[in-house]
C-alpha positions in Angstrom: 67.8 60.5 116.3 71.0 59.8 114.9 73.3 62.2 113.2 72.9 60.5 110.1 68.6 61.5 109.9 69.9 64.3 111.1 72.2 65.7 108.1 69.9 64.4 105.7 67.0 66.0 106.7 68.7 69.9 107.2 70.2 68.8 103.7 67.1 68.3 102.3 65.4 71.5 104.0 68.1 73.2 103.4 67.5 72.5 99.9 63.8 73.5 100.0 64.8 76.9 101.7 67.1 77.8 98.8 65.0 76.6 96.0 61.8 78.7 97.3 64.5 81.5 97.7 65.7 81.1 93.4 62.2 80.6 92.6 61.0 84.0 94.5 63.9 85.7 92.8 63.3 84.1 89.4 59.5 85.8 89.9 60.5 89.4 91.6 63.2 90.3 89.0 62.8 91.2 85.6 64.1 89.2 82.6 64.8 92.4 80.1 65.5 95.9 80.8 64.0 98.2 78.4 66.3 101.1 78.1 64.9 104.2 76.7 66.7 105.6 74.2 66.7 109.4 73.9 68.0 110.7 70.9 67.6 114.7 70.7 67.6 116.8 67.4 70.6 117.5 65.7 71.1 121.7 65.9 74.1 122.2 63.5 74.2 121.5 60.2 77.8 119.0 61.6 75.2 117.6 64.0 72.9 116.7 61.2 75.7 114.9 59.0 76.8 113.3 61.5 73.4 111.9 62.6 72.7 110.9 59.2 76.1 108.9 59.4 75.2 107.3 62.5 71.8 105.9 61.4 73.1 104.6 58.2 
């Protein structure tokens, strides 16, 4: 076999490896993160202006 066949065909599977690999990745990780936000209760009456600030 010559070392031309050669190249092209580990080029080619090469190619196949590494798309199968994106494509498994594209599948396994998520697109969005959801973040929870946690907002607690304001306790002071500074807390509470400044909350309502903050919302605005």
């Amino acid at each position: 076999m010559s070392d031309i066949k050669l190249k092209f065909i580990l080029s080619v599977l090469a190619g196949i490896v590494f798309s199968f690999i994106f494509i498994l990745l594209a599948f396994a990780l998520p697109i969005k993160e959801k973040k929870q936000l946690i907002i607690k209760k304001p306790k002071g009456k500074l807390e509470q202006i400044s909350h309502s600030l903050k919302t605005k």
